[in-house]
C-alpha positions in Angstrom: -30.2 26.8 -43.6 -31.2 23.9 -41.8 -34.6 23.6 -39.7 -34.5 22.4 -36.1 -37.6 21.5 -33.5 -36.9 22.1 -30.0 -39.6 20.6 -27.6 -41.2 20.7 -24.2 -42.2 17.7 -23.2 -43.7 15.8 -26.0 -44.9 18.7 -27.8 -43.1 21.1 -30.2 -42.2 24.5 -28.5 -40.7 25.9 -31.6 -38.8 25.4 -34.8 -36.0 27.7 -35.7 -33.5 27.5 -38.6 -30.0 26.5 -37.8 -26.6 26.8 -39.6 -23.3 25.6 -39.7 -22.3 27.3 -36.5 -24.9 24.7 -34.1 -22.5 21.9 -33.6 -22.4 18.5 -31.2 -19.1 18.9 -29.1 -18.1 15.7 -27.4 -15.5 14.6 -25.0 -14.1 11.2 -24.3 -15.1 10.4 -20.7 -16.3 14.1 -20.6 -19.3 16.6 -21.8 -21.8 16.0 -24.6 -23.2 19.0 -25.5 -25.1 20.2 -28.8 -24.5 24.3 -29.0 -27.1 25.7 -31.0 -27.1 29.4 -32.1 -30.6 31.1 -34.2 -32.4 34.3 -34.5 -36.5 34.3 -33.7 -38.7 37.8 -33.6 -39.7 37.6 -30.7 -38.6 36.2 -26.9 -39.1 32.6 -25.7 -39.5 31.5 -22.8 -37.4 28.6 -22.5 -37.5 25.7 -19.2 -35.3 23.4 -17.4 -35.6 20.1 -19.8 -36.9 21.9 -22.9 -35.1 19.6 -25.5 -34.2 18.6 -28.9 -33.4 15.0 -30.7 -30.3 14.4 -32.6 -29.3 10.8 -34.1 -32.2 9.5 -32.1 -31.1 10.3 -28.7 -32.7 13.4 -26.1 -30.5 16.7 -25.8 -32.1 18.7 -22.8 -31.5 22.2 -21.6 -29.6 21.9 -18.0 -31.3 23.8 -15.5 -28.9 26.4 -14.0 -27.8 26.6 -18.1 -31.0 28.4 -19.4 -30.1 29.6 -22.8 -29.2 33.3 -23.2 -31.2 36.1 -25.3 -29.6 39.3 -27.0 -31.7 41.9 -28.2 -30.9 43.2 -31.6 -34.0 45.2 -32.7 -37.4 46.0 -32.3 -38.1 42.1 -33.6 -35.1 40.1 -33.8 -33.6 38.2 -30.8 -30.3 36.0 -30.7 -30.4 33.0 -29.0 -27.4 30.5 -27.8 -28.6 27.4 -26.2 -26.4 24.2 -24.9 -28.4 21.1 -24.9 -26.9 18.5 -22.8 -26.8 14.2 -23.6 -29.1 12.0 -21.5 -26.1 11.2 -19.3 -26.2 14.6 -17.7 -29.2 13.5 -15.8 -26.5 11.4 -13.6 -24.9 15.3 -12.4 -28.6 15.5 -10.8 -28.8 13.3 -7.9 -26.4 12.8 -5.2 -25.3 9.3 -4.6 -26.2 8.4 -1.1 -26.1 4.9 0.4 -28.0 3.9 3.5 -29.5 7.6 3.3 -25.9 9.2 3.5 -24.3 11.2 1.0 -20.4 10.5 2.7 -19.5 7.2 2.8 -17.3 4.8 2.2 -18.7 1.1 0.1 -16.6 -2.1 -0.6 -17.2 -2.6 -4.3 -15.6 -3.7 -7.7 -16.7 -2.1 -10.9 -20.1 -4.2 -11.2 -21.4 -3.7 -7.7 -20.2 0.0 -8.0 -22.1 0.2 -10.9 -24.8 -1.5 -9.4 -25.9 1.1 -6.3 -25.1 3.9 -8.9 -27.9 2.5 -10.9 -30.3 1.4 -8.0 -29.8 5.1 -7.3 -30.4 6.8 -10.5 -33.7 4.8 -10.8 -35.4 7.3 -8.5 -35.2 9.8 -11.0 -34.2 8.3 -14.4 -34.8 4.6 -14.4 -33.8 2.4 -17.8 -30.4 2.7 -17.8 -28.2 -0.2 -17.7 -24.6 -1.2 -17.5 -22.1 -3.8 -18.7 -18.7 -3.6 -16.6 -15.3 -5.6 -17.1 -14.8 -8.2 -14.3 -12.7 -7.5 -11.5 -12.0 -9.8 -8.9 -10.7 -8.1 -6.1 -12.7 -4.9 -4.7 -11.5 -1.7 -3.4 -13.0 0.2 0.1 -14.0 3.2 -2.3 -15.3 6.7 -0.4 -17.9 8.8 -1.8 -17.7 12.1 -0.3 -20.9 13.6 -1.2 -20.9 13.3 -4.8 -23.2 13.0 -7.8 -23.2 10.0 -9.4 -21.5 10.9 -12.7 -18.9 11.9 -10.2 -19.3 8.8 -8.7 -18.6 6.9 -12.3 -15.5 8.8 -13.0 -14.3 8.1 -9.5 -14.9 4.6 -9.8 -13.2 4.3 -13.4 -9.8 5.9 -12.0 -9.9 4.0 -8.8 -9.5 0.4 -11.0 -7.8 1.7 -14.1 -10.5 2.1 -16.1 -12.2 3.8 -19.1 -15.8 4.4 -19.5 -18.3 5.6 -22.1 -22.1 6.2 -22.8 -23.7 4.1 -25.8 -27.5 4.7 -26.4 -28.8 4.1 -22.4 -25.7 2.0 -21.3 -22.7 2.4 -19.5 -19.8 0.7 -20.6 -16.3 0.2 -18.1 -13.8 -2.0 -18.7 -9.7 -1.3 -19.3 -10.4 -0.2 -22.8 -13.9 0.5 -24.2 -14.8 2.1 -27.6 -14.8 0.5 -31.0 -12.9 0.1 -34.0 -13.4 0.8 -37.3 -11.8 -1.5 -39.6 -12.1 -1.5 -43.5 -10.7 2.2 -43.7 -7.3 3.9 -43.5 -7.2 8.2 -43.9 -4.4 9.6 -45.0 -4.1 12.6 -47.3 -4.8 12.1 -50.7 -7.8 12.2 -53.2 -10.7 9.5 -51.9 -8.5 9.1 -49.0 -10.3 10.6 -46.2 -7.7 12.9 -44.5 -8.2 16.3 -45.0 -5.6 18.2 -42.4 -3.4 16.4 -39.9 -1.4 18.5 -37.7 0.7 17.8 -34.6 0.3 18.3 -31.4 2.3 17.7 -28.1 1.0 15.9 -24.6 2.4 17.2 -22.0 0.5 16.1 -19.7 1.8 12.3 -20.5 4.0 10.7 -18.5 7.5 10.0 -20.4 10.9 8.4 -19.2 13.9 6.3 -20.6 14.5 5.3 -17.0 12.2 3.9 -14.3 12.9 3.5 -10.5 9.6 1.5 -9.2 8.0 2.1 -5.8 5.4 0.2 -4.0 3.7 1.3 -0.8 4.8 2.2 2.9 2.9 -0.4 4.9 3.5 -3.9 6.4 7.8 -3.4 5.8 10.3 -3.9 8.4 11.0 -0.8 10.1 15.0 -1.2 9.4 13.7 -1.7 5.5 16.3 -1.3 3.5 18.2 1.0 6.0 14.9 3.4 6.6 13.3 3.4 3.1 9.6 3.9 3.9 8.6 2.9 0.4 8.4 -0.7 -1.1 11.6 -0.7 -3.5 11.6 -3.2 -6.7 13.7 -6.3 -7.6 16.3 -4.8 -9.6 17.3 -1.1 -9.5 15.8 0.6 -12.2 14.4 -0.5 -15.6 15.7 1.2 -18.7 13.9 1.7 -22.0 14.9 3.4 -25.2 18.1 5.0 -23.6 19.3 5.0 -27.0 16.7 6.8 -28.7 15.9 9.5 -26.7 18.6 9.6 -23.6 18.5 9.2 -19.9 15.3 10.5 -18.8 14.4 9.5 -15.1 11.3 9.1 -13.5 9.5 8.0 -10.2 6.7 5.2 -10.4 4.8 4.7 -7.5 2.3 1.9 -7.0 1.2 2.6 -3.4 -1.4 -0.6 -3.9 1.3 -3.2 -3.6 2.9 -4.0 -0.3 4.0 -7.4 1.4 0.6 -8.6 2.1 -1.3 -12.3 1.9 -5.0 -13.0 1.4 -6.3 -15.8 3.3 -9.8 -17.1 3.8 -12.0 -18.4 7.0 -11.7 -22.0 7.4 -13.6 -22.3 10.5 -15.9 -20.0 12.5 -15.5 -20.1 16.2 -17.2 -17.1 17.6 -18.3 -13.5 16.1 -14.9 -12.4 16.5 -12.6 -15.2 16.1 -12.0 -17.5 13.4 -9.2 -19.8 12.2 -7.3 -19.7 8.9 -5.2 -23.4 9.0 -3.1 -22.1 6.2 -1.5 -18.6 8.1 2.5 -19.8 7.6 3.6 -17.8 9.9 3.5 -16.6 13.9 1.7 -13.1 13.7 2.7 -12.6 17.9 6.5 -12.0 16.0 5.1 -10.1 13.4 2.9 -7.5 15.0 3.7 -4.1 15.2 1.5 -1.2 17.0 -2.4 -1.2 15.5 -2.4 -4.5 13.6 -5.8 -5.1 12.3 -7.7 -7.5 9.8 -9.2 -6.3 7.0 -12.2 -8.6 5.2 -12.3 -8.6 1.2 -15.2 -10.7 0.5 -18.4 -11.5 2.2 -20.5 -9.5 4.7 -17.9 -7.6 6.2 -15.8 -6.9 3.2 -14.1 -3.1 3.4 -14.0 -3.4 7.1 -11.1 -3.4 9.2 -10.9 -4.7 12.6 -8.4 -4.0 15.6 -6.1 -7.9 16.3 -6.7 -8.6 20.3 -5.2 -11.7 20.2 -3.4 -14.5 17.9 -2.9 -18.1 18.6 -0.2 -20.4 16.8 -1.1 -23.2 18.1 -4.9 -23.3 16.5 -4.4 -20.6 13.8 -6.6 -18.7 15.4 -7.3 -15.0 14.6 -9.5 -12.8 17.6 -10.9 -9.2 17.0 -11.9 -6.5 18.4 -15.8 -5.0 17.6 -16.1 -2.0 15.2 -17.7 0.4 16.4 -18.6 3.7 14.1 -19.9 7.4 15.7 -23.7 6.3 15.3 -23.5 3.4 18.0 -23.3 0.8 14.8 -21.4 -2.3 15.6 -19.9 -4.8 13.4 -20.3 -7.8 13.5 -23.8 -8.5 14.6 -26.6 -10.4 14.2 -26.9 -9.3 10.6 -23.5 -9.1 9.5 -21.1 -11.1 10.6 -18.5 -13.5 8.7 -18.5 -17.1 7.4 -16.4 -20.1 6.5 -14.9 -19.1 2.8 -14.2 -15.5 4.1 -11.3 -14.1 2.4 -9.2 -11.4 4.4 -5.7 -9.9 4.7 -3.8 -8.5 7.3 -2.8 -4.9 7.9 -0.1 -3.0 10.0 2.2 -6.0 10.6 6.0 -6.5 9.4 5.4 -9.1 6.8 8.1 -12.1 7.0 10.3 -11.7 4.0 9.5 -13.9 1.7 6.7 -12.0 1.6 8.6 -8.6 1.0 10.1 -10.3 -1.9 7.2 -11.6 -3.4 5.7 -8.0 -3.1 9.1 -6.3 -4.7 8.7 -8.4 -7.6 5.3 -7.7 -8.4 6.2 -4.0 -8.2 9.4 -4.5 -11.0 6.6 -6.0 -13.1 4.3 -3.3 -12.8 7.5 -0.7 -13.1 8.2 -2.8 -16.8 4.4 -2.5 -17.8 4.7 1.3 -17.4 8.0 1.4 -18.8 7.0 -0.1 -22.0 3.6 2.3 -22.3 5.9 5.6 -21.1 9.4 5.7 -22.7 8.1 7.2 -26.0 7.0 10.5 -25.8 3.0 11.1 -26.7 1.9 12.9 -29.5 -1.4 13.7 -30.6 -3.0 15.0 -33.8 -5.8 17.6 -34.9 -7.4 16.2 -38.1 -9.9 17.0 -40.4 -11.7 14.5 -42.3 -13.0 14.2 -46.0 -16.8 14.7 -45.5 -17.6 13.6 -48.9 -15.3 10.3 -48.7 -17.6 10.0 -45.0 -20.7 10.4 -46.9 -20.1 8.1 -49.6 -19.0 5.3 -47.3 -22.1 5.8 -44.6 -20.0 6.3 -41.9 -21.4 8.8 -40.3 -22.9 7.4 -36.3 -19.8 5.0 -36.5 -17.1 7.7 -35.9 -17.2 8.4 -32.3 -15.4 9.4 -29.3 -13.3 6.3 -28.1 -13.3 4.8 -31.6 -9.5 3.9 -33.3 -9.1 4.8 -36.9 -5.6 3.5 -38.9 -4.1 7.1 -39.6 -1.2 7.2 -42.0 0.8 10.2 -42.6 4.5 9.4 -43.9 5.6 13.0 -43.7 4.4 13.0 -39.6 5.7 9.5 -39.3 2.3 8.0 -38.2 1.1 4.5 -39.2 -1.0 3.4 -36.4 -3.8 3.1 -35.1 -5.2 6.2 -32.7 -8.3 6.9 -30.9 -10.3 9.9 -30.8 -10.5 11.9 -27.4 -12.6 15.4 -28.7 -14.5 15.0 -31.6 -17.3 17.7 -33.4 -19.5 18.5 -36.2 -22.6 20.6 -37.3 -25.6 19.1 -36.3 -27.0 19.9 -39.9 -24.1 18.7 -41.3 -22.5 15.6 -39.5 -20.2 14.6 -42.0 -18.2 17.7 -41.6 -15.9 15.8 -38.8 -12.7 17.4 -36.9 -11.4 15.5 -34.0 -8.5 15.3 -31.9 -6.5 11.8 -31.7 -4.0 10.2 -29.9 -2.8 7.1 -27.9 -3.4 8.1 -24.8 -6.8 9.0 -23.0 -7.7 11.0 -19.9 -10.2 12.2 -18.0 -11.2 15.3 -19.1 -10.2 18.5 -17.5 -13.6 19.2 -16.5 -15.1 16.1 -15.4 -11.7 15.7 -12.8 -12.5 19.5 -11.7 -16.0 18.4 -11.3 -15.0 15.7 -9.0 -13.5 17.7 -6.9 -11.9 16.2 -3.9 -13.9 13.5 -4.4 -11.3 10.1 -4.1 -11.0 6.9 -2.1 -10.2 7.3 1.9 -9.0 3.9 1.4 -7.4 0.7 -0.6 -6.9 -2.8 1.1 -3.2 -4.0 1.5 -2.6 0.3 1.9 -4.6 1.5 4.3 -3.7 5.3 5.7 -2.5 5.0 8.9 -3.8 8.2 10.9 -1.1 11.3 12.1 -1.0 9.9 15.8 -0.7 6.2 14.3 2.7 6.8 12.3 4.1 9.6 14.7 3.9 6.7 17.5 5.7 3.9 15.2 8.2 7.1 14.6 8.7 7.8 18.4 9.4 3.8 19.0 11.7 3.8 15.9 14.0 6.8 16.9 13.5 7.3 20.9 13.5 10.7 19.8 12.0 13.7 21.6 9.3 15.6 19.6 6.1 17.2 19.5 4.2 17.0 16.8 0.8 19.0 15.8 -2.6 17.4 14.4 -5.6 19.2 13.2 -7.3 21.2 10.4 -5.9 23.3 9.2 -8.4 25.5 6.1 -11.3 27.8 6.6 -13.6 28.1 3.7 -15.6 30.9 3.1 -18.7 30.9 1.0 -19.2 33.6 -2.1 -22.8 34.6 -0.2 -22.7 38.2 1.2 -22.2 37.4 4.3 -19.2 35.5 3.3 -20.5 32.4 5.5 -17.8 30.4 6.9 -18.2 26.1 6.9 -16.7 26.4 10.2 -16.7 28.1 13.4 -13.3 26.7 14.7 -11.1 24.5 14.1 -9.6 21.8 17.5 -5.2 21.3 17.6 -3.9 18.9 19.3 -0.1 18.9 20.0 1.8 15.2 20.9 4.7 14.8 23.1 6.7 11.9 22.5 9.1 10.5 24.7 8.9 12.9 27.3 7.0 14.1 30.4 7.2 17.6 31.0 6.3 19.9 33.8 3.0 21.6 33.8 4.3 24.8 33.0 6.4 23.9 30.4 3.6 23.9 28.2 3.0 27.1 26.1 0.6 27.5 22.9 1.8 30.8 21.2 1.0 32.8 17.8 3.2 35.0 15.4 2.0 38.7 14.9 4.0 39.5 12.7 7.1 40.1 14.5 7.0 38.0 17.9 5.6 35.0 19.5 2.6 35.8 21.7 1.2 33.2 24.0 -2.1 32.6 23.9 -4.3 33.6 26.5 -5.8 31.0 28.8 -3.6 27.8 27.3 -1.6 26.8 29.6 -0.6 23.2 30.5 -3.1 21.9 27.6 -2.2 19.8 24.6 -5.5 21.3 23.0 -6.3 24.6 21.5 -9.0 25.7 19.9 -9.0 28.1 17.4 -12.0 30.3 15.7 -12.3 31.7 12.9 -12.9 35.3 14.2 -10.3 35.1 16.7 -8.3 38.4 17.2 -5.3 36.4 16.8 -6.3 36.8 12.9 -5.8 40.8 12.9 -7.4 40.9 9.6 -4.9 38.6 8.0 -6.0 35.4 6.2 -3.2 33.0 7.3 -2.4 31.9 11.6 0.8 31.2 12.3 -0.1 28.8 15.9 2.9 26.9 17.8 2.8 24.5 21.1 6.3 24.8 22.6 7.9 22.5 25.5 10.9 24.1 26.5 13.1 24.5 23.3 11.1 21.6 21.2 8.2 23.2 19.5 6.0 22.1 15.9 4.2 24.7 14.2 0.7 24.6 12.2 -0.6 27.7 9.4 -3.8 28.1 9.5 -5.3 29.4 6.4 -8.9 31.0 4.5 -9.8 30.5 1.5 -13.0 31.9 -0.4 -14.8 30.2 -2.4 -15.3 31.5 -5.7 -12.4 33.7 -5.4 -10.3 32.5 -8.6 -7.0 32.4 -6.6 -4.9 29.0 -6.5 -3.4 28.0 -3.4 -1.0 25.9 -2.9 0.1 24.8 0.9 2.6 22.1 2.0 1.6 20.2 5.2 4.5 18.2 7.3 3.7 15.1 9.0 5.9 15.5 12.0 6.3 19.3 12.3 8.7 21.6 10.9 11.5 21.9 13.2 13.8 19.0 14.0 16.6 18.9 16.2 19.7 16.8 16.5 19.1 15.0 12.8 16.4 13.7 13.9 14.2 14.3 10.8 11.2 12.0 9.7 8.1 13.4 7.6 6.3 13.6 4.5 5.5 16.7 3.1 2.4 16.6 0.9 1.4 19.5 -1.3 -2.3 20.4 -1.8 -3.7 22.8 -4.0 -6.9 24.7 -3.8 -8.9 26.9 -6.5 -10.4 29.2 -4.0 -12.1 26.9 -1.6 -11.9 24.1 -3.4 -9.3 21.3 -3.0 -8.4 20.5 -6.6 -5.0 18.4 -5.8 -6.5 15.0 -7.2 -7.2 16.3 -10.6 -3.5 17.2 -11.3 -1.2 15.1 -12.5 1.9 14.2 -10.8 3.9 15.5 -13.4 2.6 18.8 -12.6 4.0 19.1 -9.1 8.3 20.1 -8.4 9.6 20.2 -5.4 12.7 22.6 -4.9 15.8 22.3 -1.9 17.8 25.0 -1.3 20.8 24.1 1.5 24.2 25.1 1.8 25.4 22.4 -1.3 23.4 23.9 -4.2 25.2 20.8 -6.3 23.7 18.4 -4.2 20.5 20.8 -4.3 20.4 20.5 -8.1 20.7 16.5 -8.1 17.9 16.4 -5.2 15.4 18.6 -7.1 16.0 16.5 -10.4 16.0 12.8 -8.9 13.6 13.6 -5.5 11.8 16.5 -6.0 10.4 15.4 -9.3 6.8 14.4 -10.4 5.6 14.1 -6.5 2.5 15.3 -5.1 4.2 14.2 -1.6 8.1 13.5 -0.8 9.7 11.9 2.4 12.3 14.2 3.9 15.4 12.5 6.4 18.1 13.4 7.6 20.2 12.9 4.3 18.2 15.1 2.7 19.2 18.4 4.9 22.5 19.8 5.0 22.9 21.8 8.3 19.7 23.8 6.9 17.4 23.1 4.3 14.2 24.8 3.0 11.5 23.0 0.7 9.4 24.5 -1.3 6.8 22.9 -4.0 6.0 24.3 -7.7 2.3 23.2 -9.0 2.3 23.5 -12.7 -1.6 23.9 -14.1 -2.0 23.4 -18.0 -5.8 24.4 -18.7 
């Protein structure tokens, strides 16, 4: 038996004896815990912080984790206790930013890293950060998260890895070392104890690849209605001969017909010229085109086009203007000559739409060549004596590639390791799991929550009302469509609090002007329509959460009909704590459509009681299902469209006289 001190501040509280069963479990990107099991005669007391020291760094006790205690005599107590890494300390403080906790921050990896850091120094200051450069920034929003939240968030947003080395954070595409000098395969004095197999999943994997870019800045007779950016070239094959036709969708909603310029001359607050702009944005403009700034004081905000002169180049805007009275520019922010911007919610000349496809058939050949073998990944064991004997224990770590060679498993590469422990008293006693692929952790993506960016320059979301107007222009159709939230969430208190007394709809008529009483807001009870009382001629509704509409159920059915033309909205509670996944599909544009007139997205969200844990599963998780009168065409729809989408865009090829849609979420723990 081993001995090991665990202390309160700088003083020992107690040493205990320890045996192979206290081990250091660590996660790539994830947890870093030491789990130490003992028996003591008699109870102890232990604190928030109480800690121990392994390898020279401080494991503390978390403070809603407080170790627990099983009696097994008269003197004899069991103890299991989970000591946390330093880094923990960054799940303790919220990351706020001009004393805000929900907001949204221009930033690349460094300056991110940067007001994480500033932040954490009120309550853990000595950490420091190195971070890969990145030129162009992203309009990230932090939505009331902690900032290791905050660093996971900001890792996924630019395609990066991260990982904790003594008190430093490194980020960059790839991070970890290698170790070199060594290869493990099985064999005496060759390091490898066990290898076994193990499948991914989880891991993207195609032979054929139709690339996607976004859905803004396109002509709105694109392709003959496509809403999505489509590639140069149909479709990129790879390894059709090894492992057959396997299809799959890539979307890279970043990369749309767009051009960064820069301010070459100020002429007021809100006008500047550009001398290079190469083409007249008067015949380019469609409804709600707007300026966005990427560098300098007003980088990440987007401003409403009032005007646009050829003649000079000259660009005018309109002021921002957010819910607190704040105004941008002012005296304190405004922009200057060097200024670098792009334009937003225009139809891009072509040339530019070209330029943009081909950039997306690169990216769609990148991904081919990283996702048309299928991922495997190993469980090994490794020699402890041949780890002794060649001091290499501290060098293994997560995120470090070792050469593993196993002819009979057909693996001669190099791999890096993504889970990795051993018993404290005895570190060279290694297993680990490898691959060549990394992700975020299961639990650090649940721990994130719906934490994820509002926003990303050259794709930012235009609103419900935004795209249902462009829709109404496009197809002089007559619709209504509904807007609103739609989820209650109740708290796991007693008195099951809710997080919102009501919730506001607002219903949309496009290309028509009824009659006053033509306007009807009704419910379903079950078996009928009802109208609701005191709605009439309104295109708002307010709904609360203790409405007798409810009747004791937890789902609303709500409708705002004109006539014959009606969209329909399901409201829905959800209790927190409750254990029970969710999973409910949301349409753009209502629906019920009439005369094939059929335009929407509909997105799929999932939620783990209250909890909206959509972001944290993979695409490949999500199948969409049609069922219409042509279940052949229904079979090649669910294969080619319904596929590996969180969201899918519905027309009027895709319904058959009728059509119902449904969406599958798969959830490997």
């Amino acid at each position: 038996m081993a001995e090991l001190t665990i202390y309160r501040g700088a003083a020992p509280l107690i040493t205990v004896s320890i045996g192979e069963d206290s081990v250091r479990e660590s996660y790539f990107m994830g947890d870093d815990r030491i789990r130490v099991l003992f028996e003591h005669y008699k109870p102890i007391a232990f604190l928030p912080y109480d800690h121990i020291m392994h390898r020279g760094r401080k494991y503390s006790i978390k403070g809603n984790d407080i170790p627990s205690r099983t009696e097994k005599g008269k003197r004899l107590f069991a103890y299991e206790c989970n000591f946390k890494a330093p880094e923990y300390r960054f799940n303790d403080l919220p990351l706020t930013h001009l004393g805000t906790s929900r907001f949204s921050y221009f930033c690349t990896p460094h300056t991110g890293l940067q007001l994480i850091m500033d932040r954490m120094g009120v309550i853990d200051p000595g950490w420091d950060f190195q971070a890969e450069t990145v030129e162009e920034g992203k309009l990230m929003y932090f939505d009331n998260v902690t900032c290791r939240q905050a660093i996971t968030q900001l890792a996924e947003a630019f395609g990066m890895e991260y990982l904790f080395s003594e008190s430093t954070l490194f980020m960059a595409k790839k991070v970890g070392s290698e170790l070199t000098g060594f290869t493990f395969s099985q064999g005496m004095g060759n390091g490898l104890y066990e290898l076994s197999e193990i499948a991914m999943p989880d891991v993207p994997f195609a032979t054929r690849f139709y690339g996607f870019g976004g859905d803004k800045n396109l002509p709105l007779d694109y392709r003959n209605g496509t809403q999505n950016l489509v590639m140069t070239g149909e479709y990129v094959d790879s390894n059709v001969d090894l492992y057959g036709l396997v299809v799959n969708n890539v979307f890279f909603d970043d990369i749309v017909p767009s051009r960064e310029g820069s301010v070459s001359q100020v002429v007021s607050p809100l006008s500047f010229k550009d001398s290079t702009i190469d083409f007249d944005l008067n015949q380019q403009e469609i409804e709600g085109a707007k300026v966005v700034f990427t560098s300098g004081e007003l980088a990440g905000h987007e401003f409403e086009i009032s005007s646009y002169e050829h003649s000079t180049r000259t660009v005018t805007f309109d002021h921002k203007e957010e819910s607190t009275g704040y105004r941008l520019p002012n005296d304190t922010f405004n922009m200057l000559v060097g200024d670098k911007y792009k334009f937003i919610g225009i139809i891009m000349p072509q040339s530019y739409v070209t330029a943009a496809e081909n950039r997306v058939a690169e990216k769609t050949i990148e991904h081919a060549q990283r996702h048309s073998h299928p991922s495997v990944g190993f469980n090994l064991a490794l020699d402890e004596l041949h780890i002794r004997r060649n001091g290499l224990i501290g060098q293994i770590k997560v995120g470090t590639s070792l050469h593993v060679v196993s002819p009979k498993l057909n693996v001669d590469r190099k791999l890096r390791i993504t889970e990795m422990s051993y018993p404290i008293a005895n570190p060279s006693k290694i297993t680990a799991r490898i691959s060549d692929t990394v992700n975020y952790t299961l639990a650090e993506k649940l721990l994130r929550g719906q934490a994820g960016n509002s926003s990303q320059l050259g794709n930012v979301e235009r609103t419900q009302e935004e795209q249902a107007r462009l829709l109404a222009k496009r197809t002089k159709a007559q619709f209504i469509t509904l807007t609103g939230d739609q989820i209650f969430t109740y708290g796991n208190d007693i008195n099951r609090t809710v997080d919102r007394e009501s919730v506001t709809l607002n219903a949309m008529e496009h290309n028509m002007k009824p009659k006053p009483e033509d306007r009807m807001w009704e419910y379903h009870n079950g078996a009928a329509w009802i109208q609701v009382i005191n709605s009439y001629n309104t295109q708002s509704l307010v709904v609360r959460h203790d409405s007798p509409m409810w009747a004791g159920n937890d789902s609303l059915s709500i409708r705002y009909r004109v006539g014959e033309l009606f969209d329909q909205m399901t409201l829905v509670k959800l209790y927190s704590g409750s254990g029970e996944l969710t999973v409910l599909v949301t349409s753009d544009y209502g629906d019920i459509f009439f005369n094939g007139n059929i335009d929407t997205w509909l997105r799929a969200n999932v939620y783990f009681g209250g909890e909206n844990i959509t972001a944290t599963i993979p695409v490949t998780g999500f199948q969409w299902t049609r069922r219409s009168a042509d279940p052949t065409a229904d079979d090649i729809w669910n294969f080619h469209e319904g596929k590996d989408r969180k969201e899918v865009h519905i027309d009027e090829t895709d319904v058959f006289k009728k059509a119902v849609f449904e969406c599958e979420v798969t959830i490997n723990n």
